[in-house]
C-alpha positions as CSV (number, residue, x, y, z in Angstrom):
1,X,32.8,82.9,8.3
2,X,28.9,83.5,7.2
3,X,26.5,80.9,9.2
4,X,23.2,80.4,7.4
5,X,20.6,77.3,8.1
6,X,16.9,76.8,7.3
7,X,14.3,76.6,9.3
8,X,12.3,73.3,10.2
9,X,9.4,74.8,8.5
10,X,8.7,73.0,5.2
11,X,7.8,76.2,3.2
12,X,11.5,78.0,3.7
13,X,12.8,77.7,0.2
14,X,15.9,79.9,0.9
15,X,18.6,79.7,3.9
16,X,18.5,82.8,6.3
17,X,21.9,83.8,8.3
18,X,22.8,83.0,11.5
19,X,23.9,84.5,14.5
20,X,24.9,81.7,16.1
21,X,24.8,78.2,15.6
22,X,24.6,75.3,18.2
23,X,25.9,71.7,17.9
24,X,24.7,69.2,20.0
25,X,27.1,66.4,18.7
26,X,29.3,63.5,20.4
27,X,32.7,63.3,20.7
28,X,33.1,60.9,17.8
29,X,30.7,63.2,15.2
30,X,32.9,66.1,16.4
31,X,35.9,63.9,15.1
32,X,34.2,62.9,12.0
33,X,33.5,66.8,11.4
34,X,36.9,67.7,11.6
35,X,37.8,65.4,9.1
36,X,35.4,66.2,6.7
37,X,36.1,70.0,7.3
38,X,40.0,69.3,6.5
39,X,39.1,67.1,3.6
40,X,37.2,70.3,2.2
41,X,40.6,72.2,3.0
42,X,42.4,69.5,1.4
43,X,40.5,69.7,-1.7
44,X,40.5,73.5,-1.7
45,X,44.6,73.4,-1.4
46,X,44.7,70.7,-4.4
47,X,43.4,73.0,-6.7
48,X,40.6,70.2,-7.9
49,X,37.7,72.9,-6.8
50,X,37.0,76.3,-7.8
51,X,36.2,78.6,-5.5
52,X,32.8,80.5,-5.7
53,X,29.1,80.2,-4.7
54,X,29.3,76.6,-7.2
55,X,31.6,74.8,-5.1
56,X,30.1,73.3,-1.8
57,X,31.0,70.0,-0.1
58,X,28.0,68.2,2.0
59,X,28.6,67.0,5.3
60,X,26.1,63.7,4.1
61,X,28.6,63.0,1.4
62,X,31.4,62.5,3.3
63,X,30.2,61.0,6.8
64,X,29.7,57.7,7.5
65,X,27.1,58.3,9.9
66,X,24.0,59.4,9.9
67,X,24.2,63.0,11.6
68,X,20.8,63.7,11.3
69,X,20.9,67.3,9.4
70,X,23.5,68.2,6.4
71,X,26.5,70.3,6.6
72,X,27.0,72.2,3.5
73,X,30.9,74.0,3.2
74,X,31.0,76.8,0.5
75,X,34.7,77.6,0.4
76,X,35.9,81.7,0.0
77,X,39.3,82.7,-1.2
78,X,41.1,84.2,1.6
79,X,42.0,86.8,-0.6
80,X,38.3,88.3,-1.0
């Protein structure tokens, strides 16, 4: 897993990598996370996504609540 994130500052027009990231999050966004992480799986499994730097799923998408930044998922084959 590859963590990358952009910085509050508006003139980052690319993502750096991360380290480390840090969720501050309640127990029902952490539930709502997990399912939109095993949607993504779900989706992957199906076939109905290629995988490849194309194929991303947003967090903002999916939730029903507002979680205040964006998740973005970009999906690698196990095999690479």
């Amino acid at each position: 897993m590859q963590i990358f994130g952009y910085p509050l500052s508006p003139e980052a027009d690319q993502p750096i990598q991360l380290s480390e990231a840090s969720l501050v999050i309640s127990v029902k966004a952490m539930r709502e996370l997990a399912s939109f992480l095993a949607s993504c799986a779900d989706e992957m499994d199906a076939g109905r996504k290629p995988f490849g730097a194309d194929t991303h799923f947003h967090l903002r998408d999916f939730a029903k609540d507002d979680f205040g930044a964006d998740l973005i998922v970009v999906p690698v084959s196990e095999h690479t």
